[in-house]
mmCIF file of the N, C-alpha and C atoms, coordinates in Angstrom:
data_MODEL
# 
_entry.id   MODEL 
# 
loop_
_atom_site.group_PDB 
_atom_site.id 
_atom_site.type_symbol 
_atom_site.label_atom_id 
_atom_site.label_alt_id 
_atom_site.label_comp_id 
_atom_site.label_asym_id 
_atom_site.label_entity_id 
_atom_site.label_seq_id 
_atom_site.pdbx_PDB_ins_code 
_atom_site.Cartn_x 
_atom_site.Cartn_y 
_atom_site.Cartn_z 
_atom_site.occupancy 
_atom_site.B_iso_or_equiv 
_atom_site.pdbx_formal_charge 
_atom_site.auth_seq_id 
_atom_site.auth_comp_id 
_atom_site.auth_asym_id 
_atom_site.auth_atom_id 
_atom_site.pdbx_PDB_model_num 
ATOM 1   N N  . UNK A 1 1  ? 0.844   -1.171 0.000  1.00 0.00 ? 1  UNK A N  1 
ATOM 2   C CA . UNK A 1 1  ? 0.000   0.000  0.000  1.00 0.00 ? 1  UNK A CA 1 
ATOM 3   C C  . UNK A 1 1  ? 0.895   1.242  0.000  1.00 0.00 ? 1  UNK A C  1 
ATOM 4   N N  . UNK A 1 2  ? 0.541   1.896  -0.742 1.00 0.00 ? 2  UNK A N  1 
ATOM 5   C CA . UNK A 1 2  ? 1.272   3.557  -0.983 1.00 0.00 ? 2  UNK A CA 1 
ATOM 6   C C  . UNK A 1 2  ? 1.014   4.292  0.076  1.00 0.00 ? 2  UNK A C  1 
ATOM 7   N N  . UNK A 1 3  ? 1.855   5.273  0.442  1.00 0.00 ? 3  UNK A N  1 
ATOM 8   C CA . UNK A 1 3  ? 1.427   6.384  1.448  1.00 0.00 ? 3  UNK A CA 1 
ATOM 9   C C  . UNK A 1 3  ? 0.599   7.497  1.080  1.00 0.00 ? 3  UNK A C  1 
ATOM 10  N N  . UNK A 1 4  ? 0.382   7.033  -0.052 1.00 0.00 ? 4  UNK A N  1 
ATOM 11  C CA . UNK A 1 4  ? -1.120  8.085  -0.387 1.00 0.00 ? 4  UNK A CA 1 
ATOM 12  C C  . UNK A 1 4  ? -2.262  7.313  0.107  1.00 0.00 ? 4  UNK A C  1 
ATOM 13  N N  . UNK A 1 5  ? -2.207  6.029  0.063  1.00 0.00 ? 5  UNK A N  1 
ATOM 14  C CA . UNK A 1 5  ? -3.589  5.115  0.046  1.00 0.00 ? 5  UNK A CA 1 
ATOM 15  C C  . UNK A 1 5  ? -3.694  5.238  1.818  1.00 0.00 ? 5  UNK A C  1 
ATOM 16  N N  . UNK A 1 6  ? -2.157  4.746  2.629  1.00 0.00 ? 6  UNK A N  1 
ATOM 17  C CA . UNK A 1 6  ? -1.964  5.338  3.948  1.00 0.00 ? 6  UNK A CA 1 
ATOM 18  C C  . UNK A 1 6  ? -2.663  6.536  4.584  1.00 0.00 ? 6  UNK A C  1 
ATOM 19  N N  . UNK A 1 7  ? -2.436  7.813  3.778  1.00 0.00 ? 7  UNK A N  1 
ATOM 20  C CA . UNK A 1 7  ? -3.329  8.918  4.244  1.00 0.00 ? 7  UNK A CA 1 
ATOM 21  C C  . UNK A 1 7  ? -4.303  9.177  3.810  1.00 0.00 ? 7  UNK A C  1 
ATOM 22  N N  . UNK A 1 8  ? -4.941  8.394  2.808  1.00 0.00 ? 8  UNK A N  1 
ATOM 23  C CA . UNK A 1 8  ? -6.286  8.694  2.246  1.00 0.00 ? 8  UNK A CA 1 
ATOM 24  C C  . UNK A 1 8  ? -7.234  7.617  3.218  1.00 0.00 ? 8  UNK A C  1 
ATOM 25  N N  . UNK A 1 9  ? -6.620  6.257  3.347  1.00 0.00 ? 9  UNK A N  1 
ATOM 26  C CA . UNK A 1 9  ? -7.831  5.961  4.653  1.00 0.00 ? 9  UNK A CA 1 
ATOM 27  C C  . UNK A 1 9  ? -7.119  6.477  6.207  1.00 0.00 ? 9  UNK A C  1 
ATOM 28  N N  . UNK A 1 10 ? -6.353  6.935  6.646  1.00 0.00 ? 10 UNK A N  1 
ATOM 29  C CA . UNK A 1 10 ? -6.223  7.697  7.590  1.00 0.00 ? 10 UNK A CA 1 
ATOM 30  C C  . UNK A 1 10 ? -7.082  8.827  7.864  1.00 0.00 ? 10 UNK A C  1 
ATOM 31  N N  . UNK A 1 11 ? -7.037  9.890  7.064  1.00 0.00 ? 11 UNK A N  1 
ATOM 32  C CA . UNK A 1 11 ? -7.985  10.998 6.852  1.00 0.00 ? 11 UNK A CA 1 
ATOM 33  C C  . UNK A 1 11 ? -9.383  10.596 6.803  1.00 0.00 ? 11 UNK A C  1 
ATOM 34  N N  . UNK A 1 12 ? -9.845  9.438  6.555  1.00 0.00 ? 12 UNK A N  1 
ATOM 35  C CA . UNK A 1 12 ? -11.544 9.220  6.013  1.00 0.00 ? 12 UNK A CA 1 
ATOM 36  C C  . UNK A 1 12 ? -11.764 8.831  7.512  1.00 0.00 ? 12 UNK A C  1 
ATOM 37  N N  . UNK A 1 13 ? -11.182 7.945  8.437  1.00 0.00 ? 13 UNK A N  1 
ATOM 38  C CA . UNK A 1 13 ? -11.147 7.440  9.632  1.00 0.00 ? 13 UNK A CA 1 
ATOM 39  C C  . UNK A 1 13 ? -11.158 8.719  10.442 1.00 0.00 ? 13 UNK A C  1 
ATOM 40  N N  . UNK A 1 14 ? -10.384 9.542  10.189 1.00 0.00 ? 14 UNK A N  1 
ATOM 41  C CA . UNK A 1 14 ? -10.727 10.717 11.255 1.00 0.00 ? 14 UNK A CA 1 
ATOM 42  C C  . UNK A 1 14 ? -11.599 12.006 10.852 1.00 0.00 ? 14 UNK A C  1 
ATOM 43  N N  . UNK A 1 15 ? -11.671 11.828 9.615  1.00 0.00 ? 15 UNK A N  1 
ATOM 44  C CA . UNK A 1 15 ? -13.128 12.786 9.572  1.00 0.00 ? 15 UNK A CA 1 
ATOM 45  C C  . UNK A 1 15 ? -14.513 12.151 9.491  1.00 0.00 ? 15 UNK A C  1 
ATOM 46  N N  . UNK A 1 16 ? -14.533 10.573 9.833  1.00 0.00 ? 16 UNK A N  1 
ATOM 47  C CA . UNK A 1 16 ? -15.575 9.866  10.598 1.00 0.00 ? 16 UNK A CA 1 
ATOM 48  C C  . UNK A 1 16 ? -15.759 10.004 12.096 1.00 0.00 ? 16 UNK A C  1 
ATOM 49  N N  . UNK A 1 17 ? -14.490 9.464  12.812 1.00 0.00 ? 17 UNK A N  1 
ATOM 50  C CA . UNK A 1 17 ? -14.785 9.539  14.158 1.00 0.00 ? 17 UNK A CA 1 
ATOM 51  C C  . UNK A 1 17 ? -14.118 10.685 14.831 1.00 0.00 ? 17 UNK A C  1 
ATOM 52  N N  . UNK A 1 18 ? -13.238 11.065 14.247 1.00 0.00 ? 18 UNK A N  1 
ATOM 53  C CA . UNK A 1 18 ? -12.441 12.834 15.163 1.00 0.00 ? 18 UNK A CA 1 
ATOM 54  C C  . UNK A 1 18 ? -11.628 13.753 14.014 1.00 0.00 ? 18 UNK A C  1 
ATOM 55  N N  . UNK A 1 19 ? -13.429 14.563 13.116 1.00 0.00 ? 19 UNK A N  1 
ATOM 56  C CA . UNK A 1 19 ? -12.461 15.724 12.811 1.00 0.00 ? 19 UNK A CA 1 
ATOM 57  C C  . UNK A 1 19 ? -11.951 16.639 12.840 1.00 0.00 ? 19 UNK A C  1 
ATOM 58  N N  . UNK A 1 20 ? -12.152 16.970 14.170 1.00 0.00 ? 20 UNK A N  1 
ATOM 59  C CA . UNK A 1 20 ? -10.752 17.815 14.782 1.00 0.00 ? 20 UNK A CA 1 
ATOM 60  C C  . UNK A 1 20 ? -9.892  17.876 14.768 1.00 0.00 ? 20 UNK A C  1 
ATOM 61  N N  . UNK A 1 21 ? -8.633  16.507 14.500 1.00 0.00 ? 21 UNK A N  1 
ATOM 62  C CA . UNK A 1 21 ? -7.601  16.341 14.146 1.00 0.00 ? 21 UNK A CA 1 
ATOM 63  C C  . UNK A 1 21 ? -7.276  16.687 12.805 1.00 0.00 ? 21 UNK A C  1 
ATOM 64  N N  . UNK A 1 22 ? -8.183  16.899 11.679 1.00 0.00 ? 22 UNK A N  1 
ATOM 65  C CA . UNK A 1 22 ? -8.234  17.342 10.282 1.00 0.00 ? 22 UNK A CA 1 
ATOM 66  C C  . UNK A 1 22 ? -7.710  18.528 10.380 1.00 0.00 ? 22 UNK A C  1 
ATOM 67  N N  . UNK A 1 23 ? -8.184  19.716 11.584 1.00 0.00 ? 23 UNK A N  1 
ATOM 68  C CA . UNK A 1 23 ? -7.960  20.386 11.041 1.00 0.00 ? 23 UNK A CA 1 
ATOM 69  C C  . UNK A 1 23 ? -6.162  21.213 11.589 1.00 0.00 ? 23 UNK A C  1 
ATOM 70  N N  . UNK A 1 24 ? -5.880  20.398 12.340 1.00 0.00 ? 24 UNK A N  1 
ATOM 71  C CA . UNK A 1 24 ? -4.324  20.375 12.637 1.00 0.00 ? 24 UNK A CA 1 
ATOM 72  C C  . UNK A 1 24 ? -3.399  19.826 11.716 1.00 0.00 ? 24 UNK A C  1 
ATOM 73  N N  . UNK A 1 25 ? -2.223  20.763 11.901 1.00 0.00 ? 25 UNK A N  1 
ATOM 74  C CA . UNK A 1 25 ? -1.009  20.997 10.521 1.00 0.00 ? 25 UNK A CA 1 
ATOM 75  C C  . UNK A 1 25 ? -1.244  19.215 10.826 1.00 0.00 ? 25 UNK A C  1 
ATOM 76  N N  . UNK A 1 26 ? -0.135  18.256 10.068 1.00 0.00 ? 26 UNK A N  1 
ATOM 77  C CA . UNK A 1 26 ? -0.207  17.170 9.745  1.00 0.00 ? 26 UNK A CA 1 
ATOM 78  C C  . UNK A 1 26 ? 0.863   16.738 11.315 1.00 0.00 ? 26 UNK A C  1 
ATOM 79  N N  . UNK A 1 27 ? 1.876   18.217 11.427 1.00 0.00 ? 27 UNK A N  1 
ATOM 80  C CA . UNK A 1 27 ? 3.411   18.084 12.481 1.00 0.00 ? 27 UNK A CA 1 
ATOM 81  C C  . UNK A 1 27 ? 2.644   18.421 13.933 1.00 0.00 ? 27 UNK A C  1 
ATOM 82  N N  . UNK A 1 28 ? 1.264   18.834 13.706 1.00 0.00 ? 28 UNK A N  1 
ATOM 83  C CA . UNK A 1 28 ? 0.989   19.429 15.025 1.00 0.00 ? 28 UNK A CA 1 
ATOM 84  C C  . UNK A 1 28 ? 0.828   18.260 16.472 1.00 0.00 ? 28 UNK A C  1 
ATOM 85  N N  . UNK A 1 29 ? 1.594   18.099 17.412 1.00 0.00 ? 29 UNK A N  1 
ATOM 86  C CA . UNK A 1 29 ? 1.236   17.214 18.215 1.00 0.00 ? 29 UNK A CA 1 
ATOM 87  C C  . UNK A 1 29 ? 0.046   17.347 18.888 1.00 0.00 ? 29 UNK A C  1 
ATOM 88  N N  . UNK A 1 30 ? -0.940  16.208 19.062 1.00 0.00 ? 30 UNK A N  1 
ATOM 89  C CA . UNK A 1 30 ? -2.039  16.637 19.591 1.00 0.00 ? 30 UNK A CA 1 
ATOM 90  C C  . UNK A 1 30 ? -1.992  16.999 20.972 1.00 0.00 ? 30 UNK A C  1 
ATOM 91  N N  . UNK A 1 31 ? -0.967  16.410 21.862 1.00 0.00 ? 31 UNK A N  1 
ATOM 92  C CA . UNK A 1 31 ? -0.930  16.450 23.369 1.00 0.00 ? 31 UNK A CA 1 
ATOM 93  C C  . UNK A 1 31 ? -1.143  18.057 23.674 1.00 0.00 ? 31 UNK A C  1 
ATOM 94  N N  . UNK A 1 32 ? -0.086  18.833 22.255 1.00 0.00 ? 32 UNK A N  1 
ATOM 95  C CA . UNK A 1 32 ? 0.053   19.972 22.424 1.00 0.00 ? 32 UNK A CA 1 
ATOM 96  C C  . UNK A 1 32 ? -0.885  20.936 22.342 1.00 0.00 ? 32 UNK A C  1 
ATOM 97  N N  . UNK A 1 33 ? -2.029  20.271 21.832 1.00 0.00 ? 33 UNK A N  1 
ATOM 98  C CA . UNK A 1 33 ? -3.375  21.023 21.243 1.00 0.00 ? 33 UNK A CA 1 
ATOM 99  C C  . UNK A 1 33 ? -4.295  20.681 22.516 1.00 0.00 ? 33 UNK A C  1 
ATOM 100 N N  . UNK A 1 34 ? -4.090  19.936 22.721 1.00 0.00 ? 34 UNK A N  1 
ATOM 101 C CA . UNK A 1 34 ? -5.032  19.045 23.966 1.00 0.00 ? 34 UNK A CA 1 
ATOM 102 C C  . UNK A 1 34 ? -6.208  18.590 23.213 1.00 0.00 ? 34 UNK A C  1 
ATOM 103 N N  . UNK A 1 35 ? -5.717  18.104 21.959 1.00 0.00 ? 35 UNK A N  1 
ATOM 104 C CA . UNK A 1 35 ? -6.416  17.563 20.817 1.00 0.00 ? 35 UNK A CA 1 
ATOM 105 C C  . UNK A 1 35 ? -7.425  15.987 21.111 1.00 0.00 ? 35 UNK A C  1 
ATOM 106 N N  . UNK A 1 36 ? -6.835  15.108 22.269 1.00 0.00 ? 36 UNK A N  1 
ATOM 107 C CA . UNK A 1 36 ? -7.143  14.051 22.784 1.00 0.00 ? 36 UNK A CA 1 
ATOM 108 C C  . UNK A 1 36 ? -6.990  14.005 24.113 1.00 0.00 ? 36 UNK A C  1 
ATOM 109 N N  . UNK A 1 37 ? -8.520  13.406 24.576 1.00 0.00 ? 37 UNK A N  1 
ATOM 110 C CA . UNK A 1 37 ? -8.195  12.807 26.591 1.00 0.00 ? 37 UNK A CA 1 
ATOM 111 C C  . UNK A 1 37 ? -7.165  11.255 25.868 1.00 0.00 ? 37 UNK A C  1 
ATOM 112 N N  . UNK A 1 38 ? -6.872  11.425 26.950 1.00 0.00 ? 38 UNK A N  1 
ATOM 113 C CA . UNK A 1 38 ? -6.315  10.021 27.341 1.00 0.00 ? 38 UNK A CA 1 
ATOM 114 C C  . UNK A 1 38 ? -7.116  8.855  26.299 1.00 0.00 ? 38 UNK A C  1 
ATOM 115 N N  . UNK A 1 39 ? -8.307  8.861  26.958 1.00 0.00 ? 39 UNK A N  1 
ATOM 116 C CA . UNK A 1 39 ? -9.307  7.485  26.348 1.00 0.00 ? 39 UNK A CA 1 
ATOM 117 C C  . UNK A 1 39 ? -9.299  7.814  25.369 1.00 0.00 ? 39 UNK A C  1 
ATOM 118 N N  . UNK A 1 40 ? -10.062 9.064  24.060 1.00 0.00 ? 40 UNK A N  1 
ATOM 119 C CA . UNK A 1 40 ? -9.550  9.313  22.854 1.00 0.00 ? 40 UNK A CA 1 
ATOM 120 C C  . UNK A 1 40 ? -8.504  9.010  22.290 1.00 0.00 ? 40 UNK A C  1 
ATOM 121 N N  . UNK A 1 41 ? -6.981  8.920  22.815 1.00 0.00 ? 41 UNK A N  1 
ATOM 122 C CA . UNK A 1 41 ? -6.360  8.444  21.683 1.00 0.00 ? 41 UNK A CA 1 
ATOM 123 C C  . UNK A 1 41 ? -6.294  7.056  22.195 1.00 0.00 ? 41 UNK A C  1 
ATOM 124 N N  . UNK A 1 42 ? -6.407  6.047  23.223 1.00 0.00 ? 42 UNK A N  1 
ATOM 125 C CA . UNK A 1 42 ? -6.427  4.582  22.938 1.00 0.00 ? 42 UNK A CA 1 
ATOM 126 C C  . UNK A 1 42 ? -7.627  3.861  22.006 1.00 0.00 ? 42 UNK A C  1 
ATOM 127 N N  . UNK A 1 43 ? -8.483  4.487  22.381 1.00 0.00 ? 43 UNK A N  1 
ATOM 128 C CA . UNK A 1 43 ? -9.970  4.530  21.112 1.00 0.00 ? 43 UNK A CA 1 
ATOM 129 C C  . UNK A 1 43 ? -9.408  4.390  19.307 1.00 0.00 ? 43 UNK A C  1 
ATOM 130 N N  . UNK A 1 44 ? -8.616  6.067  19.508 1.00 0.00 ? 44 UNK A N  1 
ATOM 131 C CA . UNK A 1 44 ? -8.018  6.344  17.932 1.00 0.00 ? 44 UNK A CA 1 
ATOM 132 C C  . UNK A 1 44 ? -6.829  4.855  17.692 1.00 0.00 ? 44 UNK A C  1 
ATOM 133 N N  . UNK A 1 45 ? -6.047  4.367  18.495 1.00 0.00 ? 45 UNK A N  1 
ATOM 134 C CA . UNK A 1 45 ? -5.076  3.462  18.376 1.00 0.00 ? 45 UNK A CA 1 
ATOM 135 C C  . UNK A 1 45 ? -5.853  2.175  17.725 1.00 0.00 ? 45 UNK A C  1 
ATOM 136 N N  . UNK A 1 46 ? -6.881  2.027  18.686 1.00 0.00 ? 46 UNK A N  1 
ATOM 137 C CA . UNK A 1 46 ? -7.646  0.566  18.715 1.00 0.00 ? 46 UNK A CA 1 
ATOM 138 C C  . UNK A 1 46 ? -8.376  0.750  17.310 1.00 0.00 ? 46 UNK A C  1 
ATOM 139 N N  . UNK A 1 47 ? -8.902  1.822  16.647 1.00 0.00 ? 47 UNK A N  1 
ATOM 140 C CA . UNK A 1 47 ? -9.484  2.414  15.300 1.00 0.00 ? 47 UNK A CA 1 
ATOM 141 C C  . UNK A 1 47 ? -8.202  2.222  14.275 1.00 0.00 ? 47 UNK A C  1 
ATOM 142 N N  . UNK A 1 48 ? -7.382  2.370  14.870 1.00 0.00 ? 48 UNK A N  1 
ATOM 143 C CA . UNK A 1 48 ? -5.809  2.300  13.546 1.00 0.00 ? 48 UNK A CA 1 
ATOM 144 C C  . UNK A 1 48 ? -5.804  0.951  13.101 1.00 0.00 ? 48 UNK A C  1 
ATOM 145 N N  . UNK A 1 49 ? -5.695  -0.005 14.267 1.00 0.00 ? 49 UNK A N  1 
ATOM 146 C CA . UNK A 1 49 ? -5.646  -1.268 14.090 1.00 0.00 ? 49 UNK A CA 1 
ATOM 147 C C  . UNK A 1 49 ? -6.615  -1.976 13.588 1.00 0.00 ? 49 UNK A C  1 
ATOM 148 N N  . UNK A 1 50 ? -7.743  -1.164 13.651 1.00 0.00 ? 50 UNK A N  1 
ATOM 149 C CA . UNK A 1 50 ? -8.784  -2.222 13.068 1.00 0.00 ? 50 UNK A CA 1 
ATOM 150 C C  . UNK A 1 50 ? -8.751  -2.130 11.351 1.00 0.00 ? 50 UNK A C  1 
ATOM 151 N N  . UNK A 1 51 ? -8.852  -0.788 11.180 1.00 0.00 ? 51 UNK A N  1 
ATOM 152 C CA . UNK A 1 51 ? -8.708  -0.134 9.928  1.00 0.00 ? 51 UNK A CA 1 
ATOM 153 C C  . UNK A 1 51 ? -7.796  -0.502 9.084  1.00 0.00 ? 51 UNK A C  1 
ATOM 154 N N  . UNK A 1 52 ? -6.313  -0.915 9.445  1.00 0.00 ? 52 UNK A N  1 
ATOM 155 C CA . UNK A 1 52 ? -5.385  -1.276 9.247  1.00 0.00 ? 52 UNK A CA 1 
ATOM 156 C C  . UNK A 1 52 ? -4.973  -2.831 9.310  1.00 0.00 ? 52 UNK A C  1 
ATOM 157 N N  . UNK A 1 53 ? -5.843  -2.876 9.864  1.00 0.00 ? 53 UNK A N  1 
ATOM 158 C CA . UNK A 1 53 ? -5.331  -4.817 10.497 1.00 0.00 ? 53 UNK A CA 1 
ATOM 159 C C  . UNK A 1 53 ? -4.215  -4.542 10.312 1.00 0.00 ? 53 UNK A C  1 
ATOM 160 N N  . UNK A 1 54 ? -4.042  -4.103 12.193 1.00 0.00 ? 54 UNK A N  1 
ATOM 161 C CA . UNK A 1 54 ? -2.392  -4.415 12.463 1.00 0.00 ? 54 UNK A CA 1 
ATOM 162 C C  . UNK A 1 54 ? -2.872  -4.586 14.032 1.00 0.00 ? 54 UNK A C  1 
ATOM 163 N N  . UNK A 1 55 ? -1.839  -5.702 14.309 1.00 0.00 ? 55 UNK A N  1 
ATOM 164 C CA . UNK A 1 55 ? -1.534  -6.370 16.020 1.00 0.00 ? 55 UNK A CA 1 
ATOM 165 C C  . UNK A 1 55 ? -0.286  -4.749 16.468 1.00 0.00 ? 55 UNK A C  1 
ATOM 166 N N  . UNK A 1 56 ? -0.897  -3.702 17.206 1.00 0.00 ? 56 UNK A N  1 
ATOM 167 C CA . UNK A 1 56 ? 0.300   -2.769 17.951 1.00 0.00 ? 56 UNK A CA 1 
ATOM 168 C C  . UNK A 1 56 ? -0.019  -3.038 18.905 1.00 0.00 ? 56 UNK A C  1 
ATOM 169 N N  . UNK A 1 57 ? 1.536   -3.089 19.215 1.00 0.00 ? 57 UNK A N  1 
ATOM 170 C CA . UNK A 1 57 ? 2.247   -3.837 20.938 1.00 0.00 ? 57 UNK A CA 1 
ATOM 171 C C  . UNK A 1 57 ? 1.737   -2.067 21.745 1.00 0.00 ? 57 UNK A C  1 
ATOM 172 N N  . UNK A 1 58 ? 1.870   -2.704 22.999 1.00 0.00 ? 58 UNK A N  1 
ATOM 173 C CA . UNK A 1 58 ? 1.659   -1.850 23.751 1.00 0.00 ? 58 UNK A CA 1 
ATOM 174 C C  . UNK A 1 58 ? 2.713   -1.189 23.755 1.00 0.00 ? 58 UNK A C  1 
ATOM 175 N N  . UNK A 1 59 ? 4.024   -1.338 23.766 1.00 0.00 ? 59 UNK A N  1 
ATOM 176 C CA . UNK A 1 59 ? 5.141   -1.038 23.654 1.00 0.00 ? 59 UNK A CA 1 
ATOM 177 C C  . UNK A 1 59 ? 5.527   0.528  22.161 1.00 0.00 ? 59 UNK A C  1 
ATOM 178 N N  . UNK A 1 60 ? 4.861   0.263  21.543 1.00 0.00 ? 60 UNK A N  1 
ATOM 179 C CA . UNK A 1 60 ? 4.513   1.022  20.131 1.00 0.00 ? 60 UNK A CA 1 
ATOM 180 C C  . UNK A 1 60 ? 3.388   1.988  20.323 1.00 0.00 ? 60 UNK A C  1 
ATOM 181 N N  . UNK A 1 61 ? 2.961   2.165  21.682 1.00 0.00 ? 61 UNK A N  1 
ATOM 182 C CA . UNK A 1 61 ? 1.703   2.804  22.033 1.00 0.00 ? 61 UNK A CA 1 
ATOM 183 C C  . UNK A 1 61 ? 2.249   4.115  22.471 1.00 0.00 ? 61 UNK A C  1 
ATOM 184 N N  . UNK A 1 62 ? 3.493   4.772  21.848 1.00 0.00 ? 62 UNK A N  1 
ATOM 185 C CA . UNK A 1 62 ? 3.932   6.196  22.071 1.00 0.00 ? 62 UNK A CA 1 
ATOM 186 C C  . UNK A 1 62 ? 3.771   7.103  21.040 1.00 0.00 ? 62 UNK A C  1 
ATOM 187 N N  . UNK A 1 63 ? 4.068   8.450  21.725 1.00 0.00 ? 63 UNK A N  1 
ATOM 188 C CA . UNK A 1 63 ? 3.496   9.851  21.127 1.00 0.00 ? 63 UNK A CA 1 
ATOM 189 C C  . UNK A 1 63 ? 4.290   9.759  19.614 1.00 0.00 ? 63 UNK A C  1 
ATOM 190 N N  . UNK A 1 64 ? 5.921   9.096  19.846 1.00 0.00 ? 64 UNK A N  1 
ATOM 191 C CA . UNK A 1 64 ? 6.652   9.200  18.540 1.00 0.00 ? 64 UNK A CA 1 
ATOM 192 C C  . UNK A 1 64 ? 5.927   8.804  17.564 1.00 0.00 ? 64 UNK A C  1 
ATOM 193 N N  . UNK A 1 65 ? 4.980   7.265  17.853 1.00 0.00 ? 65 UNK A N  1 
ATOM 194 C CA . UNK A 1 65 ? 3.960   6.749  16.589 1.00 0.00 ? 65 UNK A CA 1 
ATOM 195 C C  . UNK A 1 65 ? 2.507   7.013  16.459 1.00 0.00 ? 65 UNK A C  1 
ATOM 196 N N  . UNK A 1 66 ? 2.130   8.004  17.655 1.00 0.00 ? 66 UNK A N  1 
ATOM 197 C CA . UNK A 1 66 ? 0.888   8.434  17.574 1.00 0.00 ? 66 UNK A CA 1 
ATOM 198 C C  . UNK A 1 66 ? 0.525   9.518  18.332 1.00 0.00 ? 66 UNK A C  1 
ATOM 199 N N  . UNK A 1 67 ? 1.313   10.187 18.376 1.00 0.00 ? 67 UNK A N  1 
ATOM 200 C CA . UNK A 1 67 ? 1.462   11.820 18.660 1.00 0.00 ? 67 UNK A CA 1 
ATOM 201 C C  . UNK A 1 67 ? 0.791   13.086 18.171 1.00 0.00 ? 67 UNK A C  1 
ATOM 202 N N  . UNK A 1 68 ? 1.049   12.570 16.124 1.00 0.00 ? 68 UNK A N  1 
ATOM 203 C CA . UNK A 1 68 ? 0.448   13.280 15.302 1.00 0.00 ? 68 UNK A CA 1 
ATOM 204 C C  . UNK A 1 68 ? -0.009  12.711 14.259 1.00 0.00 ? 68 UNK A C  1 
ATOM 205 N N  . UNK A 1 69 ? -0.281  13.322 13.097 1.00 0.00 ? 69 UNK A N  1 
ATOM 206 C CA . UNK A 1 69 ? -0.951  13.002 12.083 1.00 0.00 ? 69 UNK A CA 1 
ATOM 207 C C  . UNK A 1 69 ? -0.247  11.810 11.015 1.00 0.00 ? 69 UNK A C  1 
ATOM 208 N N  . UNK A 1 70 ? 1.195   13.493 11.247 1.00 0.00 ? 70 UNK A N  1 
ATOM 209 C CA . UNK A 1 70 ? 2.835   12.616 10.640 1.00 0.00 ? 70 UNK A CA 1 
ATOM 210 C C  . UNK A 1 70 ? 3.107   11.708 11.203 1.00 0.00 ? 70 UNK A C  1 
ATOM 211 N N  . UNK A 1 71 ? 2.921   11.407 12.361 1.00 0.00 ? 71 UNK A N  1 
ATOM 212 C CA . UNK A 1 71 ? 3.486   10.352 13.419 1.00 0.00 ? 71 UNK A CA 1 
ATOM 213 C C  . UNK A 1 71 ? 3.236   8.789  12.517 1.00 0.00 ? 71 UNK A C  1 
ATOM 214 N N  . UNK A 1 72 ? 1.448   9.257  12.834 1.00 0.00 ? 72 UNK A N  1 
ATOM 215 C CA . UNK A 1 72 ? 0.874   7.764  12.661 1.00 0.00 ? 72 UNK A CA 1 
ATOM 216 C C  . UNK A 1 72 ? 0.990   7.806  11.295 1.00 0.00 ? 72 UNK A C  1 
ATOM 217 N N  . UNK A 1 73 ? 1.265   8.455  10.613 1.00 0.00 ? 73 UNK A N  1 
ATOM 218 C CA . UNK A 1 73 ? 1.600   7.701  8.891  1.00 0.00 ? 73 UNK A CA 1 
ATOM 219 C C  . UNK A 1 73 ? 3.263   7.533  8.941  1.00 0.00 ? 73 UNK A C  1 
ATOM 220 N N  . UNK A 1 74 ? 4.152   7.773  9.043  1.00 0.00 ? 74 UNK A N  1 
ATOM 221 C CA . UNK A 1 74 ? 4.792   7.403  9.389  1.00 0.00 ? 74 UNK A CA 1 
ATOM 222 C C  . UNK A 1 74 ? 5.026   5.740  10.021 1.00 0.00 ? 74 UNK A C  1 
ATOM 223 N N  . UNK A 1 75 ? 4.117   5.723  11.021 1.00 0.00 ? 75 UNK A N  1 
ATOM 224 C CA . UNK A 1 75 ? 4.326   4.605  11.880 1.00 0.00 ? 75 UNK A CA 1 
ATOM 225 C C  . UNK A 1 75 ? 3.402   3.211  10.994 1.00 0.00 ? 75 UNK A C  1 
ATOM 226 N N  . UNK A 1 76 ? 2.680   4.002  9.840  1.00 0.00 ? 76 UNK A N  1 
ATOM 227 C CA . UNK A 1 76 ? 1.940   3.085  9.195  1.00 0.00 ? 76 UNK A CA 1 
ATOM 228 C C  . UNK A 1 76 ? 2.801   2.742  7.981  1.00 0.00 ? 76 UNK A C  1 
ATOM 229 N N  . UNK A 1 77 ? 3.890   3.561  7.126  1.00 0.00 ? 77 UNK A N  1 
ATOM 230 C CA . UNK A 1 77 ? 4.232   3.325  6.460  1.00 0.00 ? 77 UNK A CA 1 
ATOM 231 C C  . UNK A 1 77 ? 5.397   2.421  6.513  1.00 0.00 ? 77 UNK A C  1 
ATOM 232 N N  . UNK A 1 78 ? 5.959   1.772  8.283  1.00 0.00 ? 78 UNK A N  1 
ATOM 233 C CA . UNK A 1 78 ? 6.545   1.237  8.865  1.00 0.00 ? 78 UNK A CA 1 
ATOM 234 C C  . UNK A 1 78 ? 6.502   0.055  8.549  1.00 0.00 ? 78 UNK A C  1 
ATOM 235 N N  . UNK A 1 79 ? 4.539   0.002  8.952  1.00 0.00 ? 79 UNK A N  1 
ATOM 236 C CA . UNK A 1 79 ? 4.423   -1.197 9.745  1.00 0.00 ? 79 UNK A CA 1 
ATOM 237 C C  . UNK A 1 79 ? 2.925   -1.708 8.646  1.00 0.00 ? 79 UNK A C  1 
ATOM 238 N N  . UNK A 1 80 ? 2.543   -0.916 8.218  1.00 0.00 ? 80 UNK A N  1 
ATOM 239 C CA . UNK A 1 80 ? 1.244   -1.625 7.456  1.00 0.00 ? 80 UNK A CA 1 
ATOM 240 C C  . UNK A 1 80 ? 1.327   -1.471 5.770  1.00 0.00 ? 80 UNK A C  1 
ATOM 241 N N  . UNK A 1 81 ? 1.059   -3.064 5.567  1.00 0.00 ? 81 UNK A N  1 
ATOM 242 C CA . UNK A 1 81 ? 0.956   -3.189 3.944  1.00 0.00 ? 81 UNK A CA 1 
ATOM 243 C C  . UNK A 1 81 ? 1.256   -2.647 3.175  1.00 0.00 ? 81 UNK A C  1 
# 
């Protein structure tokens, strides 16, 4: 899968369930926005994985891979298809 196809169902996923994050730069960290509680982004994680069919370790459950927008494509272009 291309990193266009990466951010094109990334983007459809969050202007379904949180588009608020749409409208932050792609670099903007959300912590920094106070863009997500806590439960919001394990919600958004558990939504990556489904969307994605991918098994993420708890261990992989940091801001570096899901911080931001860039983060999690990034962390998808890593780790998914």
């Amino acid at each position: 899968m291309s990193a266009q196809d990466h951010k094109s169902r990334l983007d459809a996923l969050l202007a379904s369930d949180y588009p608020s994050l749409l409208k932050l730069d792609e670099d903007t960290w959300f912590a920094d926005e106070d863009a997500l509680t806590s439960y919001e982004h394990v919600e958004l994680i558990a939504a990556i994985e489904d969307r994605f069919d991918l098994d993420i370790e708890d261990e992989e459950m940091v801001e570096e891979n899901f911080g931001s927008r860039a983060a999690i494509l990034g962390y998808l272009e890593r780790n998914a298809g």
